[in-house]
C-alpha positions in Angstrom: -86.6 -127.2 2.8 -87.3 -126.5 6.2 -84.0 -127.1 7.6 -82.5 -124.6 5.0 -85.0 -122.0 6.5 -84.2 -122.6 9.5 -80.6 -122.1 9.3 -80.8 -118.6 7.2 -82.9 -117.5 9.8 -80.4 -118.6 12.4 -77.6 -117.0 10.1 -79.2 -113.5 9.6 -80.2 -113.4 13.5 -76.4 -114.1 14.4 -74.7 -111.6 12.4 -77.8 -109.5 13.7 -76.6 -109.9 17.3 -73.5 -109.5 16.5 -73.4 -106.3 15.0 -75.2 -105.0 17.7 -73.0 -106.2 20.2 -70.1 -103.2 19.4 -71.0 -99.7 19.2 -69.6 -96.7 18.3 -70.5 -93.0 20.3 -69.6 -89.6 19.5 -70.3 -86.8 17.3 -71.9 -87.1 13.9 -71.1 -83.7 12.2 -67.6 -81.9 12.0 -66.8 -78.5 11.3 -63.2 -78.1 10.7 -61.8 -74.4 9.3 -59.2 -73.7 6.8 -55.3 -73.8 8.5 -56.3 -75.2 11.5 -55.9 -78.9 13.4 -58.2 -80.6 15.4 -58.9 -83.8 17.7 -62.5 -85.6 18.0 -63.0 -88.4 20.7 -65.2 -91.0 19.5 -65.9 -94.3 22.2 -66.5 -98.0 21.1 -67.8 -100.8 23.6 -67.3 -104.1 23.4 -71.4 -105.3 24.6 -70.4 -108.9 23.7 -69.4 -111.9 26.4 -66.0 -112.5 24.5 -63.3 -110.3 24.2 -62.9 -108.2 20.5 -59.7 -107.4 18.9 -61.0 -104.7 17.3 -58.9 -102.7 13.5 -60.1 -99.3 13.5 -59.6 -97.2 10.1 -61.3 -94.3 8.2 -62.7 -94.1 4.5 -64.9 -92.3 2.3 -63.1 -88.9 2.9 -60.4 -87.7 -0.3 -59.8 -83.9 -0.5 -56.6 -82.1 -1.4 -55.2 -80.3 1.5 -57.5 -82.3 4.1 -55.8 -85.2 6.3 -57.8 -87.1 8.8 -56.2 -90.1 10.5 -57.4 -92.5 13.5 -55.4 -93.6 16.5 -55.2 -96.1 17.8 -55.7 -97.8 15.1 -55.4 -101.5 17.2 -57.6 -102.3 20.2 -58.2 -105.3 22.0 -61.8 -104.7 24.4 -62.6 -107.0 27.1 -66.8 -107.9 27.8 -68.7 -104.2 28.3 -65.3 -102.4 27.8 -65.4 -98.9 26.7 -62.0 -97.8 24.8 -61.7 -94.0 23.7 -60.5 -93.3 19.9 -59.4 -90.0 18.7 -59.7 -88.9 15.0 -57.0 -86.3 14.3 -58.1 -83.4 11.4 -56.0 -80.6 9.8 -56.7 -78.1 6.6 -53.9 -76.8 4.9 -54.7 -73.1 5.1 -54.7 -73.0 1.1 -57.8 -75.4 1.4 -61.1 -73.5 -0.2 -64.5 -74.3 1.4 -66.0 -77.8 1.7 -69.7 -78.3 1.4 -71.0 -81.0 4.4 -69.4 -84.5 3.0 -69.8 -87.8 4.4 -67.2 -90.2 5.4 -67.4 -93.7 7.7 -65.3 -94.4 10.9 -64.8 -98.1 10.8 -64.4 -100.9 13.1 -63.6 -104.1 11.6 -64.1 -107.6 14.2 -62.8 -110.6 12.6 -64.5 -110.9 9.0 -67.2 -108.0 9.8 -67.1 -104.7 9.6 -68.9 -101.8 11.6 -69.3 -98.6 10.2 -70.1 -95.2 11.8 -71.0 -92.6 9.2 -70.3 -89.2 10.2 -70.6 -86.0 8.4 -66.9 -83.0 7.4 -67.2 -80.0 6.4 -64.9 -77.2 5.9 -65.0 -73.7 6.6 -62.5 -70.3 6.1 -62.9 -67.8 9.1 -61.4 -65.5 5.9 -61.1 -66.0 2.0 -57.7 -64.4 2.0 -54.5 -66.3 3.3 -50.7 -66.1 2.8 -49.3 -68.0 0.5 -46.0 -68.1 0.2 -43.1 -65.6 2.3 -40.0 -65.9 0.2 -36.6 -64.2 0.5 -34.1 -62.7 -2.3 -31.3 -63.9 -0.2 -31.4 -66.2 2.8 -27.2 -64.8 3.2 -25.9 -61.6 2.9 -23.3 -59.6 3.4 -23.1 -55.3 5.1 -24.3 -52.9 2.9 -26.5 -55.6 0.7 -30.3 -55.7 0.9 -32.9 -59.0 1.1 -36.3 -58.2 -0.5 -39.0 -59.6 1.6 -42.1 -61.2 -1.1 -45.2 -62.1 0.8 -47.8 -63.1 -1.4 -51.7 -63.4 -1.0 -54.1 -65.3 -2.5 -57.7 -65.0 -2.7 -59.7 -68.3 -2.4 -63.2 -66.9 -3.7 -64.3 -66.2 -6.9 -65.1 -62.4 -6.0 -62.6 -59.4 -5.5 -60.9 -59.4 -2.1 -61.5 -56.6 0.0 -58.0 -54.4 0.9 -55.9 -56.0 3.7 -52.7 -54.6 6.2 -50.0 -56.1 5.7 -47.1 -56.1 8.5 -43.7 -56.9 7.8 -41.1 -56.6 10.7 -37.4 -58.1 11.4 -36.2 -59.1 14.8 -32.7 -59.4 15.8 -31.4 -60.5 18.8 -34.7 -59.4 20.3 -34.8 -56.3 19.3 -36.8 -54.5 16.3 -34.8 -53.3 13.5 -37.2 -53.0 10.5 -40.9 -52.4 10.4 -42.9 -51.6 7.6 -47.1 -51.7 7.7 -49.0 -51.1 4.1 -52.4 -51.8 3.0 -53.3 -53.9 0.1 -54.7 -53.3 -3.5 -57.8 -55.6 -4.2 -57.0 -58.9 -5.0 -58.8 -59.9 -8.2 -61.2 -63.5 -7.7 -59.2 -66.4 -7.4 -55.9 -64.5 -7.7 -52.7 -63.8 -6.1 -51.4 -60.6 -4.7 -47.8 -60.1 -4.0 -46.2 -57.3 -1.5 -42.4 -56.6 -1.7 -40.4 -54.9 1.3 -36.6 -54.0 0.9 -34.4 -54.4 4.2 -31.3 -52.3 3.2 -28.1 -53.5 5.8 -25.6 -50.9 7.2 -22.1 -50.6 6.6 -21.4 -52.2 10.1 -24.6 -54.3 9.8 -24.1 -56.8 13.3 -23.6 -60.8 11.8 -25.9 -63.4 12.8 -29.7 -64.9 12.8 -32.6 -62.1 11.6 -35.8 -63.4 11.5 -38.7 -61.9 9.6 -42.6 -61.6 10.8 -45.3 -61.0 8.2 -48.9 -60.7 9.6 -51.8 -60.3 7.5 -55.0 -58.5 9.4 -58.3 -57.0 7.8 -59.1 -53.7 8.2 -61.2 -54.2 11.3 -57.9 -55.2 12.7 -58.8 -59.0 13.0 -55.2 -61.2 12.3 -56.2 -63.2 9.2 -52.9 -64.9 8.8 -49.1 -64.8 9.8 -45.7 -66.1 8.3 -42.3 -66.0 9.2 -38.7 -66.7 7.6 -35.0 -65.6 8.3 -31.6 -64.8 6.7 -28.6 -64.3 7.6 -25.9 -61.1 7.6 -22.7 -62.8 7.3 -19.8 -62.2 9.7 -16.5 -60.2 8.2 -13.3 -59.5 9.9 -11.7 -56.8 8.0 -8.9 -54.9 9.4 -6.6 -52.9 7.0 -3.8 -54.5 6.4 -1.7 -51.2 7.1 -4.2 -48.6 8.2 -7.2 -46.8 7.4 -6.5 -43.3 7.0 -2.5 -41.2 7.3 -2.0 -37.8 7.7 0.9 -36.0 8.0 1.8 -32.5 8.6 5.1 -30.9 7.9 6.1 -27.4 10.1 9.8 -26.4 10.2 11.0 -28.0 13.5 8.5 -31.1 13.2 5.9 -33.5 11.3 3.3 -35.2 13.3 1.9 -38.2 11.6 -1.5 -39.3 12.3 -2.8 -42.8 11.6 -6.1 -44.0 12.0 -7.4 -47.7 11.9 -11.4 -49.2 11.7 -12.5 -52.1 11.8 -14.4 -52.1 8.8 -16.1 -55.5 9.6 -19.4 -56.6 11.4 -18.1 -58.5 14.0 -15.6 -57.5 16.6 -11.8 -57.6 16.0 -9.4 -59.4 17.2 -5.9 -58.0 19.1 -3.7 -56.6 16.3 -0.4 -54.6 16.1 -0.2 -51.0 14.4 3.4 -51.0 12.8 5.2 -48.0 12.4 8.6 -48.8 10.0 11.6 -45.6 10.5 15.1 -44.7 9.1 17.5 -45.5 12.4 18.6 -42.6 12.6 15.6 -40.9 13.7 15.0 -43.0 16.5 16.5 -39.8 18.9 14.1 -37.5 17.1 10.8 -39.4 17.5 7.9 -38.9 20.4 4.8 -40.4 20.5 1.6 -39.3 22.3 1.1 -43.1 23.2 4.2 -45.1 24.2 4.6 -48.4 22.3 4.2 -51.7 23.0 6.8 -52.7 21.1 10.3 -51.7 19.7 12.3 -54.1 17.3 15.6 -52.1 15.2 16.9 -54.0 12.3 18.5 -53.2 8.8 18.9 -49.7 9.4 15.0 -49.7 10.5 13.5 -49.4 13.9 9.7 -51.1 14.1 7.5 -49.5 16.5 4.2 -51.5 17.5 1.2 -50.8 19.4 -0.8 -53.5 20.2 -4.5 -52.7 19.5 -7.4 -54.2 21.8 -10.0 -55.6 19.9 -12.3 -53.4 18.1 -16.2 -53.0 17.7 -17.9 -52.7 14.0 -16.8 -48.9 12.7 -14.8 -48.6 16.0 -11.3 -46.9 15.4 -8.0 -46.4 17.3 -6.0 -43.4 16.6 -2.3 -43.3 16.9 0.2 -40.1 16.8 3.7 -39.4 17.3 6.0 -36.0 16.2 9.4 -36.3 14.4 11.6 -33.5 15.7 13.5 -31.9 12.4 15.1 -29.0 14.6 18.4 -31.3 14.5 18.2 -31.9 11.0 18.2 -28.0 10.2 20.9 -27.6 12.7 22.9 -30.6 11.2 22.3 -29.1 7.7 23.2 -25.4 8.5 26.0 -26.4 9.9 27.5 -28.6 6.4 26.3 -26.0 4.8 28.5 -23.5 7.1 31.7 -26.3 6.9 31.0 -26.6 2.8 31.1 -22.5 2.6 34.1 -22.2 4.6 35.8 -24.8 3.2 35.0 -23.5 -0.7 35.9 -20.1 0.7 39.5 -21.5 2.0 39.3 -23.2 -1.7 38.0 -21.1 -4.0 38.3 -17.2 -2.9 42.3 -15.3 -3.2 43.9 -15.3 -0.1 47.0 -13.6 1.8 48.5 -15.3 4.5 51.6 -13.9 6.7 54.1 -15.9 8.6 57.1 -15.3 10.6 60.4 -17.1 11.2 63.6 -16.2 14.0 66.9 -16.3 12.3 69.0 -15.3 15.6 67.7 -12.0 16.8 66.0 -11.1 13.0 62.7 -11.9 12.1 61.7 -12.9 8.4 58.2 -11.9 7.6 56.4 -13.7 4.4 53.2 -12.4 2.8 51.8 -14.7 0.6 49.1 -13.9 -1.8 46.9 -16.8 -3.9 44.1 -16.5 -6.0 42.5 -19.8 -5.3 39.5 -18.6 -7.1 38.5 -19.1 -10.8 38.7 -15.5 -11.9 41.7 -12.9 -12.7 42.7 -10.7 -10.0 43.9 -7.3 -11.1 45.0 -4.3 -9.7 46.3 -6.3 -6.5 47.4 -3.8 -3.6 49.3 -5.5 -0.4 49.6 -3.1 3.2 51.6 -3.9 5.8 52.3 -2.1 8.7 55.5 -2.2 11.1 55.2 -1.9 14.9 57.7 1.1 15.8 59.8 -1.3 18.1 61.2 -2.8 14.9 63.1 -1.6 11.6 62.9 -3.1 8.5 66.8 -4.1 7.2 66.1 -5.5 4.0 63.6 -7.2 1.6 63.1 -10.3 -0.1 60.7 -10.9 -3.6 59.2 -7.8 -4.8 59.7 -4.4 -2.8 57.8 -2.7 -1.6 56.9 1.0 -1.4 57.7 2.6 2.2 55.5 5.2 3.2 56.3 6.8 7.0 52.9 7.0 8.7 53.2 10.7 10.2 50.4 10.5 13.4 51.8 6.4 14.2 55.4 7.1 13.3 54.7 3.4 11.8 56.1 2.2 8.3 53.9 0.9 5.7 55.2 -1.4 3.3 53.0 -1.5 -0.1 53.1 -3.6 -2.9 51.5 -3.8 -6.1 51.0 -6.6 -8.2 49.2 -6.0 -11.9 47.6 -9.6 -11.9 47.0 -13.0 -10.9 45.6 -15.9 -12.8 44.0 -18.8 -11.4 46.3 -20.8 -9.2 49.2 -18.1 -9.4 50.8 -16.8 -6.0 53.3 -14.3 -5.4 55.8 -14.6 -1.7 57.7 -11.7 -0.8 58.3 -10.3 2.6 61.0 -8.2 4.6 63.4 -8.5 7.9 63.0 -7.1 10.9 65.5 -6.0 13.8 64.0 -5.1 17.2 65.5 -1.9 18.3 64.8 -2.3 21.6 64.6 -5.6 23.6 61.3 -7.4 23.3 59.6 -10.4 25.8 56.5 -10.6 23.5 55.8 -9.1 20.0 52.2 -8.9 18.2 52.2 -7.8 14.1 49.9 -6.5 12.8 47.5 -8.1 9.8 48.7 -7.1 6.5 45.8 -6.1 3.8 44.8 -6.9 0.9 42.9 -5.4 -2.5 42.1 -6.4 -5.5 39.5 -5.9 -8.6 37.8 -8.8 -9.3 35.9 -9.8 -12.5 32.6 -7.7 -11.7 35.0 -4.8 -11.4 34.3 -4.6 -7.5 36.7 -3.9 -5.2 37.1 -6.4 -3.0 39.4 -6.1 0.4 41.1 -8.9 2.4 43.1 -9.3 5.6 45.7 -12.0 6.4 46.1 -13.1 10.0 47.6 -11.5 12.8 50.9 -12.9 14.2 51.7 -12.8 18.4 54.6 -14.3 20.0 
C-alpha cells in the first residue's frame, strides 16, 4: 500500500513538473473588427533540460465568417529556448458582432497537451457594409449601357441611418463617369440596393473600365469600398464602299463628293477609297486630291486613294469634278450632223450643174422633193450673166423675162406639183458672146407652197469656173 502511494505521488509530481517546464506568453484578450485581418505574436519556451518537439494548433473557436489559423504549426525548442508563434485572424466584412468568446492556443509535447486560453471578440467600426457590386454586362459593345448594382446590407436589427454612395469608372486613368447619391434607410437586417446606368458613346474607346464604389456616412467617414470592371469591345467597321455620296450636277460639270468614317472604336487600318468610271471619261475627270492608284480594265478605269488609318468617328473626304462641256459639244454637234443630214434627206431641193460640150455650156436645174409632203405651186428663177445667150432648151421651158436695169435674162419655170420622191431636170445652153477666162452663174431660186400653205423659198448653189 505504501509503495502504490508512493508512486502516484511520484506520478502527479512529474507531469506536475513537466507541465510547468513549457510556457506560453502573450496576449489574453483579442479584439478583432468586421472586414479586417490581423496577426498576434504569442512566445513559447522550452524551461526543460531536453529538447521539445513541440505541435502547435488552435480549438474552441467556430464562427461563420471568422478564420483563425497558427503558424508554425511545427517547432522543435532546444533547453530555455524561446520560439515566436503568430496566430493569423480575419472577419469577413459580412460578419455581425461577436460577444467576448473563449478559445485555447495549444501546445501538444509528446502525449501532453498545454493549453493557453485566450479570449475573441468581434467588433463593426459600422453596421452597414457592401454586399455585393454586380454588373449587367461584364462585355459590351458602343452605344450599349452596363447597370452598375451595389447593394447594402444592414447588419443590426434597427433602421440604418442614410449613407453616400460613390460610383465612378476609370479608364485608362482617366475619369469618365461619376455619380454620388445618398441612400434611403435601410430597414433592420435588410438589404439596400443602388443602380447606376453608364450609357457608352457611339465611338466609345475599347478596352479595360474599371468601376469604384465607395460607401461613406454622412460625416464623411469611408465605411466600405468595392470595385469591378467590364469591358467595351473593340470594332473595326469601315464601310465597305463609303459613308456618305453627294453629287451635284451644273451644265459644264458634276462634282462628286464621298465621305468615309470609321464607324468603329478602335483605329483603322490603311484602306483604299475606289472610284469605278466609263473609259471614256477618263480625259474629262479632275480630282482635288491626286490618286494613289489608277488601274483601266473592261471599259472601266479604277481610281484608288489609299487612306491612312483612321481614329473612332474620324473621316476622310474625297472630291473630284467630271467636265461635261465636251459632252454638250460632242452632242450639239450630232445633233447639228443629224439636222443637216435629215435636211439633205428630208426637205425639196434644187441643185444646178454645168457641163462644156465644145464652146456651149449645158446648164441642169434639178428640183426634188425629198420631203414627205406635196409641193405645189413650184416656181424656178434663173438668171443669165449678160456675157452669155441662151440657144436653146432642154425639159420644160421656161418663161424669158428681159431684166430692164441688169439687161440680164430670167428664165422661169413653173411646175403645178411634186409628190414625195418626184424630181423634175430641165435646163438650157449657153454661148459666150464674148471670150471668157473664168465664168461665175449665178444661183437659181426656188418656191414652193408647202402643206401649211407657207411659202417657203430655196436657192441652189452657185457655179464658178
Amino acid at each position: 500500500m505504501r509503495v502504490l502511494i508512493f508512486w502516484l505521488i511520484a506520478f502527479i509530481l512529474s507531469t506536475t513538473f513537466s507541465y510547468a517546464q513549457t510556457s506560453i506568453t502573450g496576449a489574453d484578450f483579442i479584439t478583432l473588427y468586421a472586414g479586417e485581418s490581423k496577426t498576434v505574436e504569442y512566445y513559447i519556451t522550452n524551461m526543460e533540460a531536453v529538447p521539445q518537439t513541440l505541435s502547435v494548433f488552435i480549438s474552441g473557436f467556430y464562427k461563420e465568417g471568422v478564420s483563425l489559423d497558427v503558424y508554425p504549426k511545427i517547432l522543435t525548442l532546444q533547453p530555455n529556448q524561446t520560439e515566436k508563434i503568430t496566430i493569423y485572424l480575419e472577419a469577413k466584412k459580412f460578419v455581425k458582432e461577436i460577444p467576448p468568446t473563449k478559445f485555447s492556443l495549444n501546445v501538444k509535447y509528446e502525449n501532453m497537451i498545454f493549453e493557453k486560453d485566450l479570449i475573441l471578440q468581434v467588433l463593426r467600426k459600422h453596421p452597414v457594409y457592401i454586399n455585393s457590386l454586380d454588373l449587367s454586362s461584364y462585355g459590351i459593345y458602343p452605344s450599349e449601357s452596363v447597370n452598375i448594382i451595389t447593394t447594402l446590407e444592414n447588419t443590426k436589427n434597427e433602421v440604418s441611418p442614410n449613407y453616400k454612395v460613390f460610383t465612378k469608372i476609370i479608364f485608362e486613368g482617366s475619369e469618365v463617369f461619376y455619380k454620388e447619391r445618398i441612400t434611403d434607410y435601410i430597414p433592420p437586417s435588410g438589404i439596400l440596393r443602388v443602380v447606376e446606368t453608364f450609357q457608352t458613346e457611339r465611338y466609345q474607346k475599347a478596352g479595360k473600365y474599371e468601376v469604384y464604389v465607395s460607401l461613406y456616412n454622412l460625416k464623411g467617414e469611408l465605411v466600405d469600398e468595392a470595385k469591378s470592371a467590364f469591358e467595351v469591345k473593340a470594332i473595326e467597321k469601315i464601310p465597305q464602299n463609303f459613308t456618305r455620296k453627294e453629287v451635284k450636277y451644273s451644265f459644264l460639270e458634276v462634282h462628286v463628293k464621298i465621305e468615309v468614317r470609321n464607324e468603329g472604336n478602335v483605329v483603322s487600318k490603311p484602306f483604299y477609297v475606289i472610284e469605278s468610271l466609263p473609259l471614256f471619261m477618263k480625259d474629262f475627270f479632275n480630282p482635288s486630291v491626286q490618286p494613289t492608284e489608277i488601274e483601266s480594265s473592261f471599259g472601266q478605269v479604277n481610281y484608288k486613294w489609299l487612306i491612312k488609318p483612321l481614329e473612332p468617328g474620324e473621316s476622310v473626304i474625297i472630291e473630284y469634278k467630271i467636265s461635261i462641256w465636251q459632252t454638250w459639244l460632242t452632242i450639239v454637234a450630232i445633233i447639228i450632223l443629224v439636222l443637216f443630214i435629215f435636211k439633205r434627206t428630208y426637205t425639196p431641193v434644187i441643185r444646178k450643174s454645168v457641163k462644156r460640150e465644145g464652146k456651149r455650156l449645158k446648164v441642169f436645174i434639178k428640183v426634188k422633193n425629198s420631203s414627205k409632203k406635196i409641193m405645189k405651186e413650184i416656181l424656178v428663177e434663173d438668171f443669165v450673166p449678160t456675157m452669155f445667150k441662151v440657144t436653146s432648151y432642154f425639159g420644160v421651158k421656161p418663161e424669158e423675162v428681159e431684166m430692164k436695169k441688169t439687161k440680164e435674162k430670167k428664165l422661169v419655170w413653173k411646175i403645178n406639183e411634186l409628190k414625195e420622191d418626184e424630181e423634175a431636170i430641165f435646163g438650157y445652153y449657153l454661148e459666150p458672146i464674148v471670150e471668157i477666162l473664168s465664168m461665175r452663174l449665178p444661183a437659181a431660186r426656188m418656191e414652193y407652197t408647202d402643206h401649211k400653205g407657207r411659202r417657203v423659198p430655196l436657192f441652189s448653189n452657185e457655179l464658178v469656173e
